[in-house]
N, CA, C and O atoms as a CHARMM CRD file, in Angstrom:
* protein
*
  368
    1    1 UNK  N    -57.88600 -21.01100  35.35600 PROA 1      0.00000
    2    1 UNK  CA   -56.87500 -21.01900  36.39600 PROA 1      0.00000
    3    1 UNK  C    -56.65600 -19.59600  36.89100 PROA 1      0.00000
    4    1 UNK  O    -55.99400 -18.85300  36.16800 PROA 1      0.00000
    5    2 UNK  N    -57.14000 -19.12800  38.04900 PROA 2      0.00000
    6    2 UNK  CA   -56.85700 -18.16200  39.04800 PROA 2      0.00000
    7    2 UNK  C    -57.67100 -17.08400  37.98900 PROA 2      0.00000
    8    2 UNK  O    -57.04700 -16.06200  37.70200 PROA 2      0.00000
    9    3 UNK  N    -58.59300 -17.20700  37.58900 PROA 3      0.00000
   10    3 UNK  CA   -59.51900 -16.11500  37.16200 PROA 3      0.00000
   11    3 UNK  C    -58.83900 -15.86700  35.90700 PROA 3      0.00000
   12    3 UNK  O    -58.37100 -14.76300  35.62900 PROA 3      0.00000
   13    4 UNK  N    -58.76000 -17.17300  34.92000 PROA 4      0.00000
   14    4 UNK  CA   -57.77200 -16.46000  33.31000 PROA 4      0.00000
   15    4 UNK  C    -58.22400 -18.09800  32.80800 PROA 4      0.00000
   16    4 UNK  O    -58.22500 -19.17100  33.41200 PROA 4      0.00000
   17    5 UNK  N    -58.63800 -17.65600  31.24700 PROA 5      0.00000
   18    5 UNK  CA   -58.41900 -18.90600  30.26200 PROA 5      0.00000
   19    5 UNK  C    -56.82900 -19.38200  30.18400 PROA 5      0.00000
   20    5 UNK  O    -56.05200 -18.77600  29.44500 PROA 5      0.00000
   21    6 UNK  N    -56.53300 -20.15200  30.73900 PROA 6      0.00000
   22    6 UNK  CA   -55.31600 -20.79600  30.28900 PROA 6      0.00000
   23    6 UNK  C    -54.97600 -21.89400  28.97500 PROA 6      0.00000
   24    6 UNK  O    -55.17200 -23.10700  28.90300 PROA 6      0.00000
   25    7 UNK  N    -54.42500 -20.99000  28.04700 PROA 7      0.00000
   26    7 UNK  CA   -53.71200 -22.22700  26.46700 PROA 7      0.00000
   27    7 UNK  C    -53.09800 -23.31100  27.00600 PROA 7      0.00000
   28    7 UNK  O    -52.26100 -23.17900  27.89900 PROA 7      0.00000
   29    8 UNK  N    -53.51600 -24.70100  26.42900 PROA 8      0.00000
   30    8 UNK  CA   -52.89100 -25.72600  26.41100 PROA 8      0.00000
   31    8 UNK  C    -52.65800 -26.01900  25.33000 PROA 8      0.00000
   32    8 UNK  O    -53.53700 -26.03900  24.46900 PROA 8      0.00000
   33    9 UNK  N    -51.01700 -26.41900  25.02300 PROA 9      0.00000
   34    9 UNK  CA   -49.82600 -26.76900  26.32000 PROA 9      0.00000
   35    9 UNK  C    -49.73900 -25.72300  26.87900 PROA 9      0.00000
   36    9 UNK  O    -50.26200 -24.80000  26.25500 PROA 9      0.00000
   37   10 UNK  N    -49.13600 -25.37900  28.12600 PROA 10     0.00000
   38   10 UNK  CA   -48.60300 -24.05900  28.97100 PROA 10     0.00000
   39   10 UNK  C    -47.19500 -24.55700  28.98900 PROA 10     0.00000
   40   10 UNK  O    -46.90600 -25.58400  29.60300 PROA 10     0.00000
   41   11 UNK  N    -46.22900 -23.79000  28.27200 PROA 11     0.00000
   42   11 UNK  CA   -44.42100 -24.32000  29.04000 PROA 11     0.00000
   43   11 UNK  C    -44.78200 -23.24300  30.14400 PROA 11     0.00000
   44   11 UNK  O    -45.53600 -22.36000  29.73400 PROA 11     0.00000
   45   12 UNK  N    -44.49700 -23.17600  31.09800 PROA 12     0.00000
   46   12 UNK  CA   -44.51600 -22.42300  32.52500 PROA 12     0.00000
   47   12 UNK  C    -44.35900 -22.85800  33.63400 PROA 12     0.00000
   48   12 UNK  O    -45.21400 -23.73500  33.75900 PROA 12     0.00000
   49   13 UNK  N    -43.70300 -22.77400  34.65700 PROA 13     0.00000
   50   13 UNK  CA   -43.48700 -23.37700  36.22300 PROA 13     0.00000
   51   13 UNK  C    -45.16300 -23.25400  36.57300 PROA 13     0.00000
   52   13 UNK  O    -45.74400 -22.22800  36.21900 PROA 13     0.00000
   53   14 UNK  N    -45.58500 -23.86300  36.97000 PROA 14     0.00000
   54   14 UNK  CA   -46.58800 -23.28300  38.00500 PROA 14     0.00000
   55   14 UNK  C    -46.75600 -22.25500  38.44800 PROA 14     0.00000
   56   14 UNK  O    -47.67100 -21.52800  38.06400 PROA 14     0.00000
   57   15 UNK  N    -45.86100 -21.90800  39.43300 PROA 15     0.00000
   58   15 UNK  CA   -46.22500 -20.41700  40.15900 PROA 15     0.00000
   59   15 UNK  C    -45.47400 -19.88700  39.51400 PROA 15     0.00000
   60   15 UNK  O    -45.02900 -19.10900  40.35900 PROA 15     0.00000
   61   16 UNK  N    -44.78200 -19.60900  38.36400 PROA 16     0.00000
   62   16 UNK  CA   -44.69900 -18.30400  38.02100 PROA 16     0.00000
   63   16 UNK  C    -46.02400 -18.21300  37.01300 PROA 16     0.00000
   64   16 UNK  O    -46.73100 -17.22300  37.19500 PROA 16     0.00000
   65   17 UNK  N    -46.41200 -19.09400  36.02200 PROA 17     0.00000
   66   17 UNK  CA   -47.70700 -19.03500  35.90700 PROA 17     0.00000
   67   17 UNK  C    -48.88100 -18.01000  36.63400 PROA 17     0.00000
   68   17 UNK  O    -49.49700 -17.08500  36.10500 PROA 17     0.00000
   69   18 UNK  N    -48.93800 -18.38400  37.66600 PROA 18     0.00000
   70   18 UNK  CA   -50.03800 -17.86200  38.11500 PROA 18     0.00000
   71   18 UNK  C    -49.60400 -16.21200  38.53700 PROA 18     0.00000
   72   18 UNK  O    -50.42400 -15.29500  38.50300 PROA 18     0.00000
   73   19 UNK  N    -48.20400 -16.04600  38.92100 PROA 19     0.00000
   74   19 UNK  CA   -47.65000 -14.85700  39.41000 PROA 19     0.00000
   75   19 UNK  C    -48.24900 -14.19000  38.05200 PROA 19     0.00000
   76   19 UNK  O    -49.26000 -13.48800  38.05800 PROA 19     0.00000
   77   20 UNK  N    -47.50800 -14.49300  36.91100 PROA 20     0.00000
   78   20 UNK  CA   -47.85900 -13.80900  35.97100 PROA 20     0.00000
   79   20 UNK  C    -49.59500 -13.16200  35.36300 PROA 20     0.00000
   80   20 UNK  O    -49.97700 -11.99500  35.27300 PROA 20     0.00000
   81   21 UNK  N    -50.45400 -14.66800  34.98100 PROA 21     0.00000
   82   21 UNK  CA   -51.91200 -14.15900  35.58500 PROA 21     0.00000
   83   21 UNK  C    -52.37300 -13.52500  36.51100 PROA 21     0.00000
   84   21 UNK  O    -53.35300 -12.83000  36.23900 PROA 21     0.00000
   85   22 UNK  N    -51.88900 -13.51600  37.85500 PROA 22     0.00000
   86   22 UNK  CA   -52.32000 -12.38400  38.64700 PROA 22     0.00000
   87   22 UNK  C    -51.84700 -10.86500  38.21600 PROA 22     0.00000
   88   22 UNK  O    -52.60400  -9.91200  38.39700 PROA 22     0.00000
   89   23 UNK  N    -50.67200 -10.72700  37.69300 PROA 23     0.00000
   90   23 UNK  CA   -50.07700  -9.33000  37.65900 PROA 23     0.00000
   91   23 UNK  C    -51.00800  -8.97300  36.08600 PROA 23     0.00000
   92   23 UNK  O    -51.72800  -7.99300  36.27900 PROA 23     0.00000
   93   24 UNK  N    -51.11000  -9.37900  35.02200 PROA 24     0.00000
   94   24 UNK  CA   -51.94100  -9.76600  34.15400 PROA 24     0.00000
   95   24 UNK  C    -53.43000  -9.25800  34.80500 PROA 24     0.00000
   96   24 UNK  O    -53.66400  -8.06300  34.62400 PROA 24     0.00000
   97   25 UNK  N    -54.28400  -9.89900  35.41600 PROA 25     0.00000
   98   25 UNK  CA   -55.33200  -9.23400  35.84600 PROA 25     0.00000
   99   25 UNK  C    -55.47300  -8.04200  36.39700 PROA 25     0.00000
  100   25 UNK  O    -56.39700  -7.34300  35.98300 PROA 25     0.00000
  101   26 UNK  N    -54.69100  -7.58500  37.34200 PROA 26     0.00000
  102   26 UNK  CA   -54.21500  -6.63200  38.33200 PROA 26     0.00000
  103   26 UNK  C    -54.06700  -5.31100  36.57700 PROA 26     0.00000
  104   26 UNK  O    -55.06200  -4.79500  36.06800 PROA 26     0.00000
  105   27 UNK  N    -52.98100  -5.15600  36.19000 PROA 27     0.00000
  106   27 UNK  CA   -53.23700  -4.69600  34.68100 PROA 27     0.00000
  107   27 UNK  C    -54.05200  -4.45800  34.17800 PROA 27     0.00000
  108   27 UNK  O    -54.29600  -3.25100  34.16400 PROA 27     0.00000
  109   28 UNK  N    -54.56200  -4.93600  33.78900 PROA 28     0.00000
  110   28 UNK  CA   -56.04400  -5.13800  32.88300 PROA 28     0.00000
  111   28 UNK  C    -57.19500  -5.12700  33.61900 PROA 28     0.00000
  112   28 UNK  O    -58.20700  -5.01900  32.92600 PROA 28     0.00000
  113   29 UNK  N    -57.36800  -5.20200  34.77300 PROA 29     0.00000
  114   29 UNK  CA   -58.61500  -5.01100  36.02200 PROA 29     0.00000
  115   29 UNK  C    -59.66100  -3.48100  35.23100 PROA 29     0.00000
  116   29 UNK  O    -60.88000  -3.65400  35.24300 PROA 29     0.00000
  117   30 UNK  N    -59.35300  -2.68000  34.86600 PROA 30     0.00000
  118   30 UNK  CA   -59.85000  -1.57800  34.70200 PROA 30     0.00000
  119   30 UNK  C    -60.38400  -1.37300  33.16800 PROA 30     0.00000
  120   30 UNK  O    -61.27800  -0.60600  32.80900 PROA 30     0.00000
  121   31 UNK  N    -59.54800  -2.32100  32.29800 PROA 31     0.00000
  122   31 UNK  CA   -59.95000  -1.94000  31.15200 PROA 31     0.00000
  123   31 UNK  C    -61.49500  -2.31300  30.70800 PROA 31     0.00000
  124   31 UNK  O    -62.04300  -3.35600  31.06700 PROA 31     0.00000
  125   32 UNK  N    -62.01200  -1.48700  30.02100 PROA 32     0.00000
  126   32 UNK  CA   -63.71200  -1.49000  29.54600 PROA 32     0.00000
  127   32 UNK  C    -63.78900  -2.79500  28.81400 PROA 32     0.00000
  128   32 UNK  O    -62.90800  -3.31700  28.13100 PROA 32     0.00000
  129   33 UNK  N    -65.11800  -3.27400  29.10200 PROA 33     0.00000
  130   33 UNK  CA   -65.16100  -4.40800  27.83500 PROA 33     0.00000
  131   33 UNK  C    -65.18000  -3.94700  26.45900 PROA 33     0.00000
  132   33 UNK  O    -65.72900  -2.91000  26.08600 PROA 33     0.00000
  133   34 UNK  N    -64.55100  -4.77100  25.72200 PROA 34     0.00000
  134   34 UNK  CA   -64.82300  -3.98400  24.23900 PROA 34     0.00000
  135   34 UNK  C    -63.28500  -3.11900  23.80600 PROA 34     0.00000
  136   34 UNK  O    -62.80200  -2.76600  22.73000 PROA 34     0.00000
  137   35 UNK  N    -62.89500  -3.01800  25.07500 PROA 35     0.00000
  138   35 UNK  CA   -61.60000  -1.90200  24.68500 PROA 35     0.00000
  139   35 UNK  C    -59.95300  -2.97300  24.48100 PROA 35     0.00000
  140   35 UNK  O    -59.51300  -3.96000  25.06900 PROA 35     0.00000
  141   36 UNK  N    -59.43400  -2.05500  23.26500 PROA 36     0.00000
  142   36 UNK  CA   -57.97200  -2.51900  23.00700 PROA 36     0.00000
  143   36 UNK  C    -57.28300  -2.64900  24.15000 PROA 36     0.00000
  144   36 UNK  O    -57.61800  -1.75400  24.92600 PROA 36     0.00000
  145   37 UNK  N    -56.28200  -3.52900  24.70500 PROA 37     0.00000
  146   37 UNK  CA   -55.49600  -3.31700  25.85500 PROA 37     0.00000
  147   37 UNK  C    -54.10600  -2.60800  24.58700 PROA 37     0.00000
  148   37 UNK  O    -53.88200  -2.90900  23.41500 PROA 37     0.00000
  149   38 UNK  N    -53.33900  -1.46100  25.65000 PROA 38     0.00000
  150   38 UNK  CA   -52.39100  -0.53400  24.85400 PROA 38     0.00000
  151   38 UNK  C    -50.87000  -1.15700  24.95700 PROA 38     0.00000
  152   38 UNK  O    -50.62800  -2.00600  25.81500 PROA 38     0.00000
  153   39 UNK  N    -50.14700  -0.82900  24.30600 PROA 39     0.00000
  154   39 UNK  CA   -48.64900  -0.73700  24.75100 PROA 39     0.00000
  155   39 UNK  C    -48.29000  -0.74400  25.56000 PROA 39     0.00000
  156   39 UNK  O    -47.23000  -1.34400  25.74200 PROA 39     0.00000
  157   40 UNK  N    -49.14300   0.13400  26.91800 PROA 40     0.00000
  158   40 UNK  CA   -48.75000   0.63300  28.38800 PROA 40     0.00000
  159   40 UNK  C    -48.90600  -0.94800  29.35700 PROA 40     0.00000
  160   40 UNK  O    -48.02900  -1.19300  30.18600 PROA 40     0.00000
  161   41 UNK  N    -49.91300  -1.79900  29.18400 PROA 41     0.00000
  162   41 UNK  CA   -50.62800  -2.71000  29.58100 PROA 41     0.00000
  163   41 UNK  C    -49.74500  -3.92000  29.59600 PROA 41     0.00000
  164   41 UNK  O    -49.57300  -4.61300  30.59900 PROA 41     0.00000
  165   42 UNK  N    -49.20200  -4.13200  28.44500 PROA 42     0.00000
  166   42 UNK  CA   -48.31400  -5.24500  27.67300 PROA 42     0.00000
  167   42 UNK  C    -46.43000  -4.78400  28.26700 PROA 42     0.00000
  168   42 UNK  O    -45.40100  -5.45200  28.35900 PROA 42     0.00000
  169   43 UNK  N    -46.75300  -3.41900  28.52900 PROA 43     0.00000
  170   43 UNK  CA   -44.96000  -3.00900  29.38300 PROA 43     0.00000
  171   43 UNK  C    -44.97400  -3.52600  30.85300 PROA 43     0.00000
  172   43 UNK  O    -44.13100  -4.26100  31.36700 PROA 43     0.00000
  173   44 UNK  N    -46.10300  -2.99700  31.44000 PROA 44     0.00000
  174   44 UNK  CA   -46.33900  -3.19900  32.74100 PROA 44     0.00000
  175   44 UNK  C    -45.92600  -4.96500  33.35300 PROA 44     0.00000
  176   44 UNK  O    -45.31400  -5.32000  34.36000 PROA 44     0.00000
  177   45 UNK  N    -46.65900  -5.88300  32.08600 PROA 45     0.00000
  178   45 UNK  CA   -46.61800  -7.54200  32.23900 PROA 45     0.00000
  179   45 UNK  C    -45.24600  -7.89800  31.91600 PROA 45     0.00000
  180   45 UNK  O    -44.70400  -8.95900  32.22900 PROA 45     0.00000
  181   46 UNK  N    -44.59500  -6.70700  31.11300 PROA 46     0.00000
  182   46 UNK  CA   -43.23600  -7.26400  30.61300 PROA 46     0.00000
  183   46 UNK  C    -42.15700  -6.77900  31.64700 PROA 46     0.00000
  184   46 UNK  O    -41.24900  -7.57300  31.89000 PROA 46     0.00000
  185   47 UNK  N    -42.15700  -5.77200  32.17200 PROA 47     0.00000
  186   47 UNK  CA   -41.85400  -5.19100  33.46500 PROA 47     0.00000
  187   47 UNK  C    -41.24000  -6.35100  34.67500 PROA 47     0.00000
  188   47 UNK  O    -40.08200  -6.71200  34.88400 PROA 47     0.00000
  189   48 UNK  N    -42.65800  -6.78200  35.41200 PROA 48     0.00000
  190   48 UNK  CA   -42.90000  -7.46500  36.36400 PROA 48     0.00000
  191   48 UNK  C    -42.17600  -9.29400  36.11800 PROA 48     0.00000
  192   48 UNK  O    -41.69300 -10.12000  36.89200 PROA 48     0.00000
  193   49 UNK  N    -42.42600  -9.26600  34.77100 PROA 49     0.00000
  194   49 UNK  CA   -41.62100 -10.67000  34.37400 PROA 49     0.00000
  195   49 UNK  C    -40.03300 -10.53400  34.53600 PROA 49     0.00000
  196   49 UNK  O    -39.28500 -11.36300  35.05700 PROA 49     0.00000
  197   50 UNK  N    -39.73200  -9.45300  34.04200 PROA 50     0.00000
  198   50 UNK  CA   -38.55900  -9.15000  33.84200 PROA 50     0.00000
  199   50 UNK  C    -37.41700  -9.31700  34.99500 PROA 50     0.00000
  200   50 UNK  O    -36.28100  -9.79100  35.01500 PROA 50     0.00000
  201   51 UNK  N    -38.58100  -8.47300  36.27900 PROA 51     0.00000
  202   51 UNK  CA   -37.86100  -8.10000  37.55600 PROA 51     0.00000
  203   51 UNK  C    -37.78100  -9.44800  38.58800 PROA 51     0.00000
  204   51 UNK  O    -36.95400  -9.66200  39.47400 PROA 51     0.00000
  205   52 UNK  N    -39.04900 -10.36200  38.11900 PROA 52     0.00000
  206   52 UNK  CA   -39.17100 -11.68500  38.53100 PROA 52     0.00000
  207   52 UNK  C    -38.31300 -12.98800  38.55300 PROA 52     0.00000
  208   52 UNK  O    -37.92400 -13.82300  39.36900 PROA 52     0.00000
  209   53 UNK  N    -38.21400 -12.67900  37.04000 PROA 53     0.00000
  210   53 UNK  CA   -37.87400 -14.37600  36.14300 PROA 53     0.00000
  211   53 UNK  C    -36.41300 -13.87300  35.89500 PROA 53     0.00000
  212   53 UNK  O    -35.51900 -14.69600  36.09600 PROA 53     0.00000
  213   54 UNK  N    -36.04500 -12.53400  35.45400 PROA 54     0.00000
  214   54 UNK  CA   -34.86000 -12.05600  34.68800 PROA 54     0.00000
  215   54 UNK  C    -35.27100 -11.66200  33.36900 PROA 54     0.00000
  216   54 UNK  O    -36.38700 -11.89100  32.90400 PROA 54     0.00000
  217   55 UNK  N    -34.18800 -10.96800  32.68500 PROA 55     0.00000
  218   55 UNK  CA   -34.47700 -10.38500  31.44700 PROA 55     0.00000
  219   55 UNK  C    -35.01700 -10.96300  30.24300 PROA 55     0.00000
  220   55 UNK  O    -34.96700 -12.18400  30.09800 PROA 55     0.00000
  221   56 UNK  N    -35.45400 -10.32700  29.49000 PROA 56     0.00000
  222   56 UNK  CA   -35.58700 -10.90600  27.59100 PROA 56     0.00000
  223   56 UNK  C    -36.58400 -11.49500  27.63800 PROA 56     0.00000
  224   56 UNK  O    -36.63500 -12.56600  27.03400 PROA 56     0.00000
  225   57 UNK  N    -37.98000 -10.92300  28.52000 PROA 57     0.00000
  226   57 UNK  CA   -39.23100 -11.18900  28.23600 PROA 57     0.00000
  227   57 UNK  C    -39.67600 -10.34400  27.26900 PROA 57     0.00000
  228   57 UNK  O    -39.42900  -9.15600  27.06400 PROA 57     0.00000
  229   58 UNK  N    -40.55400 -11.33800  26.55000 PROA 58     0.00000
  230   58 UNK  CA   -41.33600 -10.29400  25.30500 PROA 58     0.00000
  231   58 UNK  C    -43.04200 -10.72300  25.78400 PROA 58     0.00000
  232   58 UNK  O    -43.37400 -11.86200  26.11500 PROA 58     0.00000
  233   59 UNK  N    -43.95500  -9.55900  25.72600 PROA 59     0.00000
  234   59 UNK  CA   -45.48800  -9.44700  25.73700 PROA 59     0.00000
  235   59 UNK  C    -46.31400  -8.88300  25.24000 PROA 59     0.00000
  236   59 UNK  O    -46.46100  -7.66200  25.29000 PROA 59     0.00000
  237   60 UNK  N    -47.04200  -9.70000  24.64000 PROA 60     0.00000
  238   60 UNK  CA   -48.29600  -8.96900  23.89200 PROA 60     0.00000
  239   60 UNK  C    -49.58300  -9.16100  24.30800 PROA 60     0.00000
  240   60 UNK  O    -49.92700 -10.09100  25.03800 PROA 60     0.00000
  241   61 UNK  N    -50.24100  -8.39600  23.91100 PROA 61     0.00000
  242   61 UNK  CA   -51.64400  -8.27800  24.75100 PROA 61     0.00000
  243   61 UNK  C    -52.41700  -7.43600  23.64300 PROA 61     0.00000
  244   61 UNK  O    -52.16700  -6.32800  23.16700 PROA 61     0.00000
  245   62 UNK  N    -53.53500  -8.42700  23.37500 PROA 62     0.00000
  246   62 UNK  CA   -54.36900  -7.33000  22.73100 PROA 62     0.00000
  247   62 UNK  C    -55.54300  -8.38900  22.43300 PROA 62     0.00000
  248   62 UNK  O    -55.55300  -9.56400  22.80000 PROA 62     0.00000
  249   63 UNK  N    -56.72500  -7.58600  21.54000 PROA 63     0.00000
  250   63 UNK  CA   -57.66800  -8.97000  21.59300 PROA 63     0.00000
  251   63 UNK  C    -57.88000  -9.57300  20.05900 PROA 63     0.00000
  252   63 UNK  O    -58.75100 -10.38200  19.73800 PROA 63     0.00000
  253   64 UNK  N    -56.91600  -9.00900  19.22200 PROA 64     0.00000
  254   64 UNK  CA   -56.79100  -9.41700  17.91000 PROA 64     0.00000
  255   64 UNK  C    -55.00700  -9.62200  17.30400 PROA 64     0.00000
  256   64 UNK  O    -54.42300  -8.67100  16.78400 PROA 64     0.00000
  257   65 UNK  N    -54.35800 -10.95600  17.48200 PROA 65     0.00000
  258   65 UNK  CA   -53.27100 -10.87900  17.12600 PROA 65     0.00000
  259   65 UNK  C    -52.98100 -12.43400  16.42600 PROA 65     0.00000
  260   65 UNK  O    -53.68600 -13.44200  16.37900 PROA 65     0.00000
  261   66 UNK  N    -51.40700 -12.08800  15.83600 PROA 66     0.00000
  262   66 UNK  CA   -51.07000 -13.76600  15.39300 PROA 66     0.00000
  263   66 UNK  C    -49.82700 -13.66700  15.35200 PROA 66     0.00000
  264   66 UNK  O    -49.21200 -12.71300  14.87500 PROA 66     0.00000
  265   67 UNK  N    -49.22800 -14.91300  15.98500 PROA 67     0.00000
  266   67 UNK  CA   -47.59200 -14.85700  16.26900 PROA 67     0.00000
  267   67 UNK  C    -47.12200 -15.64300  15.63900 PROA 67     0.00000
  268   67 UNK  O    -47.83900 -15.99900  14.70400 PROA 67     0.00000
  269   68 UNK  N    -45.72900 -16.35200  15.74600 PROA 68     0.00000
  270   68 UNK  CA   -44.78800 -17.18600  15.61400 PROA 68     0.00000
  271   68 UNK  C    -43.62900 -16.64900  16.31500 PROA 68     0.00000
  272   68 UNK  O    -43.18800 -15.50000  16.32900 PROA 68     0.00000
  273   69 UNK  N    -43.19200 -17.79000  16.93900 PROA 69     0.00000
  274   69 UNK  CA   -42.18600 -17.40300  17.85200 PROA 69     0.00000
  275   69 UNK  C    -41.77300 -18.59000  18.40900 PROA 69     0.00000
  276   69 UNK  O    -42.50400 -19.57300  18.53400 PROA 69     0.00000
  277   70 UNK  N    -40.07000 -18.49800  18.90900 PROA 70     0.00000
  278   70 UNK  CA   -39.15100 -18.86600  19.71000 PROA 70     0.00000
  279   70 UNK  C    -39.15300 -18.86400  20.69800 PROA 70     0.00000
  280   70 UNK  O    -39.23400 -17.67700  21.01400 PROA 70     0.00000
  281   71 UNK  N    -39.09500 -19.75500  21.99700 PROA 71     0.00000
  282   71 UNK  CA   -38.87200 -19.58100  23.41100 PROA 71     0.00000
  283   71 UNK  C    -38.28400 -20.39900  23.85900 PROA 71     0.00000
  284   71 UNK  O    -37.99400 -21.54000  23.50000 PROA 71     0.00000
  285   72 UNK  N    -37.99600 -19.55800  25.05100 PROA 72     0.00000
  286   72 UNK  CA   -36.40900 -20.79400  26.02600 PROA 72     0.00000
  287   72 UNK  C    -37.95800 -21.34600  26.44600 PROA 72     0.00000
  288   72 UNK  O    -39.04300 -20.79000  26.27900 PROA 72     0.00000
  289   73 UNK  N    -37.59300 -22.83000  27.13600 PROA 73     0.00000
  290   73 UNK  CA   -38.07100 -23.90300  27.01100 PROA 73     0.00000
  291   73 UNK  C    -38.45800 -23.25800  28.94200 PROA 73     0.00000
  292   73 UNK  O    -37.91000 -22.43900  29.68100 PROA 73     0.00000
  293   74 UNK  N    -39.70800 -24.21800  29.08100 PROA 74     0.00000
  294   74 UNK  CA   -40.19800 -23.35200  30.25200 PROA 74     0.00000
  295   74 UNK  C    -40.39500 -22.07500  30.83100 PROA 74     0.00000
  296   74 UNK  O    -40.40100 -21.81500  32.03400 PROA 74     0.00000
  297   75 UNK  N    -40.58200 -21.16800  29.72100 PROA 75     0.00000
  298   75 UNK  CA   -40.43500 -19.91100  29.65600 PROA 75     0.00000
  299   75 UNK  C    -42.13100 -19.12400  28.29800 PROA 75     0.00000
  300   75 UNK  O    -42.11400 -18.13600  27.56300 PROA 75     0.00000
  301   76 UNK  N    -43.21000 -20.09500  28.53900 PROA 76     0.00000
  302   76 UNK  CA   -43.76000 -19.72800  27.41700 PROA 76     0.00000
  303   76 UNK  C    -45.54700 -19.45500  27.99900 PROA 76     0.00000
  304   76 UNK  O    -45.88600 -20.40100  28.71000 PROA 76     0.00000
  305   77 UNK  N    -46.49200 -18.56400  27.85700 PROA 77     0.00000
  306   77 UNK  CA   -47.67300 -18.64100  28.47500 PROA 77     0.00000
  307   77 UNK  C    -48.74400 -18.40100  27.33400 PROA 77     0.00000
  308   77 UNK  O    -48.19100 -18.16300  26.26100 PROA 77     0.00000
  309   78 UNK  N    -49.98600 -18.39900  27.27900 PROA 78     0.00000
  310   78 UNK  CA   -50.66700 -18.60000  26.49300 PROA 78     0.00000
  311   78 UNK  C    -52.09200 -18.27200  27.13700 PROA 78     0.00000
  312   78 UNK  O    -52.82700 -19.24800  27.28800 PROA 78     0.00000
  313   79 UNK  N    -52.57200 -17.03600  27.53200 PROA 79     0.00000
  314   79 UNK  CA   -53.81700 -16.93900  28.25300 PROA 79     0.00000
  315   79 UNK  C    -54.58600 -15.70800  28.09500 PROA 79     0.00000
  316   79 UNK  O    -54.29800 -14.55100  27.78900 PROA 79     0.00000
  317   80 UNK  N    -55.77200 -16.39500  28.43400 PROA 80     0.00000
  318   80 UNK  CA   -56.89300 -14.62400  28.17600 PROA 80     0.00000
  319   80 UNK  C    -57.49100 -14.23200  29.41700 PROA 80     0.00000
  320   80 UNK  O    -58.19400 -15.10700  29.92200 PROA 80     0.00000
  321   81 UNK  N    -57.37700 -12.85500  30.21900 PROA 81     0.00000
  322   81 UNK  CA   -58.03100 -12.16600  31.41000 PROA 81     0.00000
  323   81 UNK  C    -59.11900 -11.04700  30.51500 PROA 81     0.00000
  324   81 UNK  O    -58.98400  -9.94500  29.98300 PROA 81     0.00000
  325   82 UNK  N    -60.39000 -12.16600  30.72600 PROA 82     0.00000
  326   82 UNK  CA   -61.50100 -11.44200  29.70100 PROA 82     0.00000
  327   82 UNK  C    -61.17200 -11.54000  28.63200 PROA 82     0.00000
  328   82 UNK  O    -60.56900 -12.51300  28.17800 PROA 82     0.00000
  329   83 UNK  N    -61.62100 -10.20000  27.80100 PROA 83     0.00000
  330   83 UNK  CA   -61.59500 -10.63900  26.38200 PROA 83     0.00000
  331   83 UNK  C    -59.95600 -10.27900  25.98300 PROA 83     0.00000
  332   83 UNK  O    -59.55700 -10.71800  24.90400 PROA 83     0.00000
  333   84 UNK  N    -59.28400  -9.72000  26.58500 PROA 84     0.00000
  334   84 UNK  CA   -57.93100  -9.57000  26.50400 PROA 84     0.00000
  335   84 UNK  C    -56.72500 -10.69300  26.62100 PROA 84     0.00000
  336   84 UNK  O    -56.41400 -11.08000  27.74800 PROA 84     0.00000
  337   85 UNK  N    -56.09000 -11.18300  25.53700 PROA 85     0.00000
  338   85 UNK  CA   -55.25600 -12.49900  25.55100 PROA 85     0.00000
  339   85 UNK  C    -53.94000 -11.73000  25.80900 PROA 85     0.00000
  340   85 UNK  O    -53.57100 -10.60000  25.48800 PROA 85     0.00000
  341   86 UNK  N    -53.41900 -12.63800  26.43200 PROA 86     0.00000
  342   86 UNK  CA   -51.92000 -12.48700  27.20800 PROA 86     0.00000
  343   86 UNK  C    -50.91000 -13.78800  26.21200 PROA 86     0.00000
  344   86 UNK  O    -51.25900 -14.91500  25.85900 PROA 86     0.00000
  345   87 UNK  N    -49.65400 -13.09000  25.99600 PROA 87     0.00000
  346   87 UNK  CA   -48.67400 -14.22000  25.17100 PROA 87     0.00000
  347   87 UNK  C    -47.80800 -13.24400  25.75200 PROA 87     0.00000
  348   87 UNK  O    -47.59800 -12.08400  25.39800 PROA 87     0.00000
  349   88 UNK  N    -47.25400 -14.02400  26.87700 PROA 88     0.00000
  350   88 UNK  CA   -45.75000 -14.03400  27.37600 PROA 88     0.00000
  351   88 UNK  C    -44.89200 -15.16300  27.39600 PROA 88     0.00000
  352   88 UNK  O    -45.16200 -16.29100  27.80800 PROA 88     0.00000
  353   89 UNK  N    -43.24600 -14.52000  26.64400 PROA 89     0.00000
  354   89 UNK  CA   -42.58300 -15.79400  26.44800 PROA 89     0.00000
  355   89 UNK  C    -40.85800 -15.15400  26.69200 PROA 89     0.00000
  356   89 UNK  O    -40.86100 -14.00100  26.26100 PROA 89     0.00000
  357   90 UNK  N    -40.12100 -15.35000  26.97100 PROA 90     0.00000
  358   90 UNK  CA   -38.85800 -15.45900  27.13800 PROA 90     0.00000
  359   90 UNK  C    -37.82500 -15.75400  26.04100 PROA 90     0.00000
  360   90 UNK  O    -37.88800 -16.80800  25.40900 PROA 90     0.00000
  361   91 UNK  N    -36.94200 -14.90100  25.82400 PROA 91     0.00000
  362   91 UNK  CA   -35.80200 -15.58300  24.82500 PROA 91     0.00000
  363   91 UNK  C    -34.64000 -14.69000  25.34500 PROA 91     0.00000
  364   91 UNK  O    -34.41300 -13.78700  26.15000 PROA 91     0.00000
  365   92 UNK  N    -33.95500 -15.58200  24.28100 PROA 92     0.00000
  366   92 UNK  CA   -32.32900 -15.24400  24.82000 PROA 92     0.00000
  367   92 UNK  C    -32.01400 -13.74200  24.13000 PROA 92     0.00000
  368   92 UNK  O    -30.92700 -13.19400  24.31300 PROA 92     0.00000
């Protein structure tokens, strides 16, 4: 979906979905194959959610991770731009 592996289930509206994968690619457009995405990468996605959706987005990005986590309900994403996976999710 719009140039990104998308996780199923997705909790996500649609278009903010994709808003988010695009800003997500746009981000990460430059990084080398093979390379860690940084802290800087994962602020930028948390940034743009923030100013979008509203506050108390959390994002991680990298190409080796493992979570558990809480989210407001329609508020949850699950996707990879290349080898770089995206987990953006929302809480109170």
């Amino acid at each position: 979906m719009w140039g990104a592996k998308v996780s199923v289930p997705c909790d996500m509206d649609m278009d903010q979905l994709k808003n988010t994968v695009e800003k997500a690619k746009e981000v990460l457009q430059d990084l080398p194959p093979g390379s860690e995405p940084t802290q800087e990468h994962a602020a930028q996605i948390k940034e743009f959610c923030d100013d979008c959706y509203g506050k108390s987005w959390q994002v991680v990005v990298g190409r080796h991770f493992g979570v558990h986590c809480v989210h407001d309900a329609k508020h949850f994403a699950f996707f990879y731009v290349g080898e770089a996976a995206v987990l953006a999710l929302r809480t109170q």
